[in-house]
Backbone as JSON, one array per atom type, in Angstrom:
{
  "sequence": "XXXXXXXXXXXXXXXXXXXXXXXXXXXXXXXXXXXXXXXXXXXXXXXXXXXXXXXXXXXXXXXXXXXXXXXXXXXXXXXXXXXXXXXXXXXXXXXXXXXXXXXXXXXXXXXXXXXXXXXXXXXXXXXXXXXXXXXXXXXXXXXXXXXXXXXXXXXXXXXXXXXXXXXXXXXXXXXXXXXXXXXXXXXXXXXX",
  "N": [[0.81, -1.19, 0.0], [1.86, 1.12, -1.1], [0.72, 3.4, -2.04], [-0.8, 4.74, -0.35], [0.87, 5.46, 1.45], [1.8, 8.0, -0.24], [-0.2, 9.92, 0.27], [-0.72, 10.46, 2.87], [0.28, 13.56, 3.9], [-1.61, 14.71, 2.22], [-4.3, 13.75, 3.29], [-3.84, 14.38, 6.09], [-3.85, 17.3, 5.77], [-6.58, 17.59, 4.73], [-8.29, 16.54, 7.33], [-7.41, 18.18, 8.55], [-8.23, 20.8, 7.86], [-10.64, 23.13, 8.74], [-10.74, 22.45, 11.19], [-8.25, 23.41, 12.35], [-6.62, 26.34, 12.3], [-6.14, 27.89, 8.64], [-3.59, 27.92, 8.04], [-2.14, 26.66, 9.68], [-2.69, 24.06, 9.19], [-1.68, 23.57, 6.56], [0.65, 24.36, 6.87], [1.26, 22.05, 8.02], [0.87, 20.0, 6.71], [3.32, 20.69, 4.73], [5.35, 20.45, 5.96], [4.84, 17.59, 6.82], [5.18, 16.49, 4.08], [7.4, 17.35, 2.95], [9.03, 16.15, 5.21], [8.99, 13.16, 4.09], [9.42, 12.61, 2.27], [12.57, 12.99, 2.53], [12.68, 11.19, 4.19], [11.88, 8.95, 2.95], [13.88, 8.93, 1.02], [16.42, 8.65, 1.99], [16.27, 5.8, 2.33], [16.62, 4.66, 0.34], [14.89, 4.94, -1.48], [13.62, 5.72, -5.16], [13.13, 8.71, -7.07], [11.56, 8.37, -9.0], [9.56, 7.0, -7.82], [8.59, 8.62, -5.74], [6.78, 10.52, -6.77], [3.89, 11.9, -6.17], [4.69, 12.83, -3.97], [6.7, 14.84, -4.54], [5.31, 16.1, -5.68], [3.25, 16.82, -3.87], [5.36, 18.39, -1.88], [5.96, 20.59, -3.33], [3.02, 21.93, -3.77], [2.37, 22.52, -1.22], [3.89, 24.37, -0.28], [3.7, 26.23, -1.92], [1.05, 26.72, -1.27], [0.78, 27.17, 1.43], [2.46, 29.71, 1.75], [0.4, 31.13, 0.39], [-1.35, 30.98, 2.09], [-0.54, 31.94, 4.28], [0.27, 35.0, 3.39], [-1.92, 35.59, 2.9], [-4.16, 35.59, 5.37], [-6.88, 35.86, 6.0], [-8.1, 35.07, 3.85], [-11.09, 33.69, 1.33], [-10.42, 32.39, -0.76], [-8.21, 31.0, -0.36], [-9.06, 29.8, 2.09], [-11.31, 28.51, 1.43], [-11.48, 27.32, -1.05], [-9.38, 25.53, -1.14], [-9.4, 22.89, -0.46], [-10.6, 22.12, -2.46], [-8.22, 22.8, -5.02], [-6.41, 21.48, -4.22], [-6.94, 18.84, -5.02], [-7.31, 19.17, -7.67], [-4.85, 19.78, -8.7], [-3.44, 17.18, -7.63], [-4.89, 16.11, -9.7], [-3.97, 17.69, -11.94], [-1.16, 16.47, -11.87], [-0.81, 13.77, -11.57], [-2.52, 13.57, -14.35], [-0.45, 14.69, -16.23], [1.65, 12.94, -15.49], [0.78, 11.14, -16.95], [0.72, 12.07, -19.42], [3.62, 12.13, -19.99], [4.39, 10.0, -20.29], [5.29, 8.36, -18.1], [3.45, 7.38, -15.89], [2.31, 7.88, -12.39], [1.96, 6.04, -10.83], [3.85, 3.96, -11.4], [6.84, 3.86, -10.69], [5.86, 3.25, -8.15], [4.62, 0.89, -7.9], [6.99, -0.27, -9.33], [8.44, -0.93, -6.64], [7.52, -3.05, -5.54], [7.33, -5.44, -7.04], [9.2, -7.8, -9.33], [11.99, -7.19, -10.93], [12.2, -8.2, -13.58], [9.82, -8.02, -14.77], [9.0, -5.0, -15.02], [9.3, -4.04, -17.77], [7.44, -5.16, -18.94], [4.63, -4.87, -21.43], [1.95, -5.27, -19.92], [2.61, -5.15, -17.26], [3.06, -2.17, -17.84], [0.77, -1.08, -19.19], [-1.0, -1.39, -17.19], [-0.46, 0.1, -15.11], [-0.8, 2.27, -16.03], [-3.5, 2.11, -16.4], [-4.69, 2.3, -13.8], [-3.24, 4.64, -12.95], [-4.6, 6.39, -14.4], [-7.67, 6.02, -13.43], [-7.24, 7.08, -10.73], [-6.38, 9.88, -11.71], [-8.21, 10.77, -12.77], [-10.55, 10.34, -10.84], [-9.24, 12.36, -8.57], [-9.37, 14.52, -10.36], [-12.63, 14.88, -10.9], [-12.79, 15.0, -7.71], [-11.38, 17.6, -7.5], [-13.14, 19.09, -9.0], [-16.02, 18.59, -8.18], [-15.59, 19.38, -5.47], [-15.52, 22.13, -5.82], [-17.58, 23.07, -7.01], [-19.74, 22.45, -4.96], [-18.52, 23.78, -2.7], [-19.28, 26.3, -3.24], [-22.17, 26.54, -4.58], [-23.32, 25.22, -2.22], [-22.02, 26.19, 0.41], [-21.95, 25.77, 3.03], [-22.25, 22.78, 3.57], [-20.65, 20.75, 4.46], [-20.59, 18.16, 4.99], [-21.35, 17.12, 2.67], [-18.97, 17.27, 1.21], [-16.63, 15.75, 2.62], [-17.81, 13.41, 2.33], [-17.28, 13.43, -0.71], [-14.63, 14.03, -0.74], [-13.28, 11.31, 0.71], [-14.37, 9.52, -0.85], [-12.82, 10.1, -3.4], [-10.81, 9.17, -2.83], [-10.62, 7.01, -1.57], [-11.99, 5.26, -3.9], [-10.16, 4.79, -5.89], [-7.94, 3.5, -4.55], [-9.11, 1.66, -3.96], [-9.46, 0.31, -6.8], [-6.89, 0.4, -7.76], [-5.95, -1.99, -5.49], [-7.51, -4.08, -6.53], [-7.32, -4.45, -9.49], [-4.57, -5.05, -11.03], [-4.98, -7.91, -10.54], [-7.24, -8.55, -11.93], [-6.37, -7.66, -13.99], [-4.19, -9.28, -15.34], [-5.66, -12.2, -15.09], [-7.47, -11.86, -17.13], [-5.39, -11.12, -19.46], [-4.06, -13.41, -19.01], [-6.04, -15.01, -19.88], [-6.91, -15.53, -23.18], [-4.38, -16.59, -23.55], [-4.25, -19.21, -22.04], [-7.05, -20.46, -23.35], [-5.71, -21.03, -25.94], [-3.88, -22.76, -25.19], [-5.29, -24.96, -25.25]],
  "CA": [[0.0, 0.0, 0.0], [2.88, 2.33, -1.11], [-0.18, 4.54, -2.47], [-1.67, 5.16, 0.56], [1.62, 6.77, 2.42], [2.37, 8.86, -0.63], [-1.21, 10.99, 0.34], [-0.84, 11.04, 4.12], [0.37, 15.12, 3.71], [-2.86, 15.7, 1.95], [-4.7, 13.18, 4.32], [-3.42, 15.22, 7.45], [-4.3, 18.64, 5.88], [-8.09, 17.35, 4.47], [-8.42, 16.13, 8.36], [-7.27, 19.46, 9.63], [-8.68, 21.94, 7.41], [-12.19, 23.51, 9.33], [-10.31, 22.56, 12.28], [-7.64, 24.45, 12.73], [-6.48, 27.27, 11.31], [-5.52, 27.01, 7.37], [-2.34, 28.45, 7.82], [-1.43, 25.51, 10.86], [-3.03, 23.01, 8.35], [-1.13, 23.99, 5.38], [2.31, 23.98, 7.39], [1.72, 20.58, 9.06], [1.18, 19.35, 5.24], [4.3, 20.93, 3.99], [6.2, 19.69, 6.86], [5.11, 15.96, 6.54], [5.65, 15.9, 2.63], [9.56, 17.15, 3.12], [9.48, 14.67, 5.81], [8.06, 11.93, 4.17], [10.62, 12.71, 0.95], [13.65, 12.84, 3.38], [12.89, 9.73, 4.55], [12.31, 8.02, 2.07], [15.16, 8.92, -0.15], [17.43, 7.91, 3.01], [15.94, 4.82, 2.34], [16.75, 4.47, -1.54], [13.69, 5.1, -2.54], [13.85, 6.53, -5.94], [12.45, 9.62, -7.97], [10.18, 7.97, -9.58], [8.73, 6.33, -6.74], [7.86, 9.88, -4.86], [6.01, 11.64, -7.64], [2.96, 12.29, -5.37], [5.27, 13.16, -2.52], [7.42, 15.36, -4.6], [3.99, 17.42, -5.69], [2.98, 17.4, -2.35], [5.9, 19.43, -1.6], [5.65, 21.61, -4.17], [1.59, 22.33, -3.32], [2.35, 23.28, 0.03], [5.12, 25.2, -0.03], [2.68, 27.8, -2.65], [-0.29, 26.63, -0.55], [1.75, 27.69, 3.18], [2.96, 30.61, 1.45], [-0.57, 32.25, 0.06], [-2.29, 30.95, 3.27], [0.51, 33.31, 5.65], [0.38, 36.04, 3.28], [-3.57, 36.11, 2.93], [-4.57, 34.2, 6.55], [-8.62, 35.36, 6.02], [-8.64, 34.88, 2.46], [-11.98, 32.95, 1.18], [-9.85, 31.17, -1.9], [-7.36, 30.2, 0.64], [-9.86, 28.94, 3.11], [-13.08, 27.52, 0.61], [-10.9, 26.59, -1.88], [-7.81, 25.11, -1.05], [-9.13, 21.39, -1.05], [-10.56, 21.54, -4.6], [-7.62, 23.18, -5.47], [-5.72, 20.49, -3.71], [-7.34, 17.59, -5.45], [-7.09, 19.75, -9.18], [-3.37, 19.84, -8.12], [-3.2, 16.3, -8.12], [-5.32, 15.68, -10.78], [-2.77, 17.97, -13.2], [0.05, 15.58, -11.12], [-1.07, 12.25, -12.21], [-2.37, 13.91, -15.86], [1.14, 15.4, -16.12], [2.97, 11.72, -15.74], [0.46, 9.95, -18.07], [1.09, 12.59, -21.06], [4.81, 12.44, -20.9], [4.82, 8.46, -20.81], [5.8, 7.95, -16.89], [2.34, 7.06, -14.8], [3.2, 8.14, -11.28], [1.78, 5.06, -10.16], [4.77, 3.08, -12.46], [7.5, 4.23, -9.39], [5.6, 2.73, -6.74], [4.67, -0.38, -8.75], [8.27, -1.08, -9.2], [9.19, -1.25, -5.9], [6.23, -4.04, -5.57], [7.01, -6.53, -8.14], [10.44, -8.43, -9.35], [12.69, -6.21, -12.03], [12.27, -8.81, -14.91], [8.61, -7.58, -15.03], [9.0, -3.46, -15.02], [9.11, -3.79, -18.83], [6.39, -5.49, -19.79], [3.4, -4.13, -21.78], [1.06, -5.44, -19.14], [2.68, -4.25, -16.48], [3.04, -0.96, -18.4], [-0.9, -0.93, -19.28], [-1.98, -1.81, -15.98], [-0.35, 1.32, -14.72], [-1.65, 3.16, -16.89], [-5.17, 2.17, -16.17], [-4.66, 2.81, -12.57], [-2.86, 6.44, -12.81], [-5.9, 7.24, -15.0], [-8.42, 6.08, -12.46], [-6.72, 8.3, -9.73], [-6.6, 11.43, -12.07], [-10.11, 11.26, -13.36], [-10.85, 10.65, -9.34], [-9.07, 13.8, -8.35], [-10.45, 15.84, -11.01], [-13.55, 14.77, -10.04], [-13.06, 15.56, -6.6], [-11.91, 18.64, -7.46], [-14.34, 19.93, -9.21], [-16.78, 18.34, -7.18], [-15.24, 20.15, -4.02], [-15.15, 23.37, -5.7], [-19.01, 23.34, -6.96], [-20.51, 22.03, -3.12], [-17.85, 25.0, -1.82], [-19.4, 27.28, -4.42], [-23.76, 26.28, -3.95], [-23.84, 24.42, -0.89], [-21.38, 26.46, 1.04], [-22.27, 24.86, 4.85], [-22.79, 21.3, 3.32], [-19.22, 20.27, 5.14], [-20.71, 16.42, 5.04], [-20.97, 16.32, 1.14], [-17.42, 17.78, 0.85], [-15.92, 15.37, 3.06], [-18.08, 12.54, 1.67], [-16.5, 13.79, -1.91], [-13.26, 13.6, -0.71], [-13.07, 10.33, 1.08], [-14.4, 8.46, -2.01], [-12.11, 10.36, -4.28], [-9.59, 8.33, -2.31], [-11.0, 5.23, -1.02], [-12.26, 4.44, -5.12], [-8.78, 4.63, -6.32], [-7.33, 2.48, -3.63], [-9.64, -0.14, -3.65], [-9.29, 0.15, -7.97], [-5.37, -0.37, -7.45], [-5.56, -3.22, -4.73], [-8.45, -5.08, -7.15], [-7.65, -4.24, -11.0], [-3.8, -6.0, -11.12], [-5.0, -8.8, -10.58], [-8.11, -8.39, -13.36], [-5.49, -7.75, -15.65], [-3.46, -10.06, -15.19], [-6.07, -12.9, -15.36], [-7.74, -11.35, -18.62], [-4.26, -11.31, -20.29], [-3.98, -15.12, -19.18], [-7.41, -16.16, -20.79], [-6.28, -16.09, -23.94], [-3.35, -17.64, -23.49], [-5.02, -20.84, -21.56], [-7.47, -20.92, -24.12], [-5.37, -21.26, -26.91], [-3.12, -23.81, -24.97], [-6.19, -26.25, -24.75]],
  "C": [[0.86, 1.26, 0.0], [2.09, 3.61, -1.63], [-0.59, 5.65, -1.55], [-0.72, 6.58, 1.57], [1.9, 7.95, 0.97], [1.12, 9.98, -0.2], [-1.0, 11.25, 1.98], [-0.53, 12.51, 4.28], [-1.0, 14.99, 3.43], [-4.01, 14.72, 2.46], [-4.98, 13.96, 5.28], [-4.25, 17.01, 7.11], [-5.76, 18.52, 5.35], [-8.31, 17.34, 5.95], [-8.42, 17.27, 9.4], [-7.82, 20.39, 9.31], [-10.25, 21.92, 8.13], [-11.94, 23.37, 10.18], [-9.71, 23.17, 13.09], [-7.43, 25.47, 11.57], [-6.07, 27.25, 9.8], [-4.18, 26.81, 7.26], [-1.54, 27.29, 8.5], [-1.5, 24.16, 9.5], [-2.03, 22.24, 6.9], [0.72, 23.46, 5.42], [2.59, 22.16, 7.18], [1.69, 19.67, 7.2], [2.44, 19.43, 4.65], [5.23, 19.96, 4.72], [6.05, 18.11, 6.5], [5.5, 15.66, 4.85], [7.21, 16.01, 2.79], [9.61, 16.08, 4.05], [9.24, 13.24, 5.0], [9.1, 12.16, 2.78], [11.72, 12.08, 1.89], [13.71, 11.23, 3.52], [12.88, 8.51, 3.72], [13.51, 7.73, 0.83], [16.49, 8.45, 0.79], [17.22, 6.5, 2.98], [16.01, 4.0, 1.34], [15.87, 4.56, -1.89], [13.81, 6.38, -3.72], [12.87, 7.8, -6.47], [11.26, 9.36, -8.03], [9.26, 6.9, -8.64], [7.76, 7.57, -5.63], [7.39, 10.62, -6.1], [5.24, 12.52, -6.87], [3.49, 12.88, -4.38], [5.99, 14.46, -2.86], [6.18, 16.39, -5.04], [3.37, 17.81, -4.89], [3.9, 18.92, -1.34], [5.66, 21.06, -2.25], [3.9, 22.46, -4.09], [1.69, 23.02, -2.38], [2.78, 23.92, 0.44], [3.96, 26.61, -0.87], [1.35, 27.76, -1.8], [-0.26, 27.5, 1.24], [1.89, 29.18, 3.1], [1.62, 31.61, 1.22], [-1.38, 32.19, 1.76], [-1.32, 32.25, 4.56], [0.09, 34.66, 4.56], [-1.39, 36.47, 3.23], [-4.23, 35.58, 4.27], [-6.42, 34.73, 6.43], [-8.98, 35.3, 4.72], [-9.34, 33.66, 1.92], [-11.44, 31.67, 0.48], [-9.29, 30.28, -1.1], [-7.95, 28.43, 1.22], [-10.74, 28.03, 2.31], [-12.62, 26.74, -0.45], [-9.94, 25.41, -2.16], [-7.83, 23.35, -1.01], [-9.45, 20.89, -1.99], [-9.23, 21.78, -5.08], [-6.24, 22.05, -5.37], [-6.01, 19.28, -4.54], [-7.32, 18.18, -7.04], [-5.13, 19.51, -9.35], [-3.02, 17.86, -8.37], [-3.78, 15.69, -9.5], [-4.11, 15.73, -12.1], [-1.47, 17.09, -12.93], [0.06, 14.13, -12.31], [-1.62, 12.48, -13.87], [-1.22, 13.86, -16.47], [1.6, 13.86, -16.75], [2.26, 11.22, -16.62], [1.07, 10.98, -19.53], [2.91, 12.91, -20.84], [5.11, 10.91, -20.26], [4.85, 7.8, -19.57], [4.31, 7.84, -16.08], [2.98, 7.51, -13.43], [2.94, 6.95, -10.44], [3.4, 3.59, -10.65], [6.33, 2.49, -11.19], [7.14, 3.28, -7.95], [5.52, 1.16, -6.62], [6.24, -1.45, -8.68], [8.82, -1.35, -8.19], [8.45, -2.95, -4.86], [6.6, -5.63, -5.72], [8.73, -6.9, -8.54], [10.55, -7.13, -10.92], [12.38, -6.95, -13.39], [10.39, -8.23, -15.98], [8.15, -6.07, -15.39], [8.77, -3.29, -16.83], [7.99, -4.1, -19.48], [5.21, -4.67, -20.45], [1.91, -4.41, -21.05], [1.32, -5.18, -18.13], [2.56, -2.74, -16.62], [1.41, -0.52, -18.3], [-1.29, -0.5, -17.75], [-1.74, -0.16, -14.8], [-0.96, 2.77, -15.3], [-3.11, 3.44, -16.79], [-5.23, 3.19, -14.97], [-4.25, 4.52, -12.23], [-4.57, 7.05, -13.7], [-7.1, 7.28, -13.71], [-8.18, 7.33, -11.28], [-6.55, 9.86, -10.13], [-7.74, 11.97, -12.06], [-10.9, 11.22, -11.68], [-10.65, 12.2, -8.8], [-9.51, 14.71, -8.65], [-12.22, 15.69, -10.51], [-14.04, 15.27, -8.69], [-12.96, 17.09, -6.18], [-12.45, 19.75, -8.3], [-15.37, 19.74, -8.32], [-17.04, 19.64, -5.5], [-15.41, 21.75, -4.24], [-16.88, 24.07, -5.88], [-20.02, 23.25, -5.84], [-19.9, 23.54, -2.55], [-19.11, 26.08, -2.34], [-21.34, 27.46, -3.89], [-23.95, 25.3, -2.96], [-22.09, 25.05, -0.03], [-21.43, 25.52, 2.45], [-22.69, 23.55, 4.65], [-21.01, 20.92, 3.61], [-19.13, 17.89, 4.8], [-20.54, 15.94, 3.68], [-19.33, 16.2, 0.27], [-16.66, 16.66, 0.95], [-16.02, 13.99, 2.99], [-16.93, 12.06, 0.09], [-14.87, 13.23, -1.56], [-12.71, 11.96, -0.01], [-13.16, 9.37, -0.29], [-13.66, 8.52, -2.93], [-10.47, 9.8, -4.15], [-9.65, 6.6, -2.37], [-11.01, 4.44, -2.43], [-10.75, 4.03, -5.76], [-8.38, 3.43, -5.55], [-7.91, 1.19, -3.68], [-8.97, -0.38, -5.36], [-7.94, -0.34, -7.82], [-5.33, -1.25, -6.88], [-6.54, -4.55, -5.87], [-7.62, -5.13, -8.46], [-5.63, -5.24, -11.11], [-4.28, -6.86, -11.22], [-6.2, -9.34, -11.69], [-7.49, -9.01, -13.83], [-5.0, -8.2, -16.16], [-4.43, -11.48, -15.38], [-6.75, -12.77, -16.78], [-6.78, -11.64, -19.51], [-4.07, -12.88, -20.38], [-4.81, -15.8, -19.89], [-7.09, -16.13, -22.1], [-5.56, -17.19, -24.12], [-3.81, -19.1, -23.34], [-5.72, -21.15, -22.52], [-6.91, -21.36, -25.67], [-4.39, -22.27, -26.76], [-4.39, -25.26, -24.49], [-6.36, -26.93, -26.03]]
}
């Protein structure tokens, strides 16, 4: 579930935002993404294994930065978890249109090296980074239209955003193994 720690930053600041202040929220995000890099690159974990972690940084550091210089600003405050989940969306868009899935990184640290090439391992990442973009975007648009006509609807928001997680996650722990049996039916059937 190497998916799951690359979101804990934007976990922690969904969890905190309406709670505390944005500006505390915002930090404690920035802070755990550099942490959560650090550590894992002390750990060999490569590049292309922190995509999500390394846009995390990059989010929060402009996200930390407008929230201190504006601290009662509406965008800041009403916006900042569509904007957060658009943010990943363009993330995971991003790696599919220049060939690299950001899911591809995490994958490899998964699965044996003789397999990283294949065109079904390749695919299968591919599916999956899509699922998780078209999620995000989803969520944030979603998040930004509820912000937008249902200002004080906090439950549909936070509905929105849980599923815009949870669907992905389950889609990655289920769809490998699909794909992987699909690709085999052929095969079996043509060895009978």
């Amino acid at each position: 579930m190497g998916h799951v720690r690359s979101f804990v930053p934007w976990i922690v600041v969904a969890a905190l935002t309406g709670t505390v202040d944005i500006r505390w929220a915002a930090l404690a995000g920035l802070v755990l993404a550099v942490g959560l890099v650090a550590v894992q690159r002390r750990a060999g974990r490569g590049w292309d294994a922190q995509v999500i972690e390394c846009s995390a940084v990059a989010f929060f550091a402009v996200y930390t930065a407008a929230a201190f210089a504006a601290p009662g600003s509406t965008a800041v405050t009403h916006y900042g978890p569509a904007l957060s989940s658009l943010w990943l969306a363009a993330t995971a868009w991003g790696s599919l249109a220049v060939g690299r899935p950001f899911t591809l990184g995490i994958a490899r640290t998964q699965v044996p090296e003789h397999v990283w090439g294949s065109p079904l391992f390749l695919h299968i990442n591919r599916v999956i980074t899509t699922v998780w973009a078209t999620a995000f975007a989803l969520g944030g648009i979603g998040g930004a239209l509820l912000r937008h006509y249902q200002p004080g609807d906090g439950t549909a928001r936070t509905l929105l955003t849980v599923a815009s997680f949870v669907v992905p996650i389950m889609f990655t722990v289920r769809y490998p193994e699909i794909a992987r049996t699909r690709h085999a039916a052929p095969r079996a059937a043509a060895a009978e």
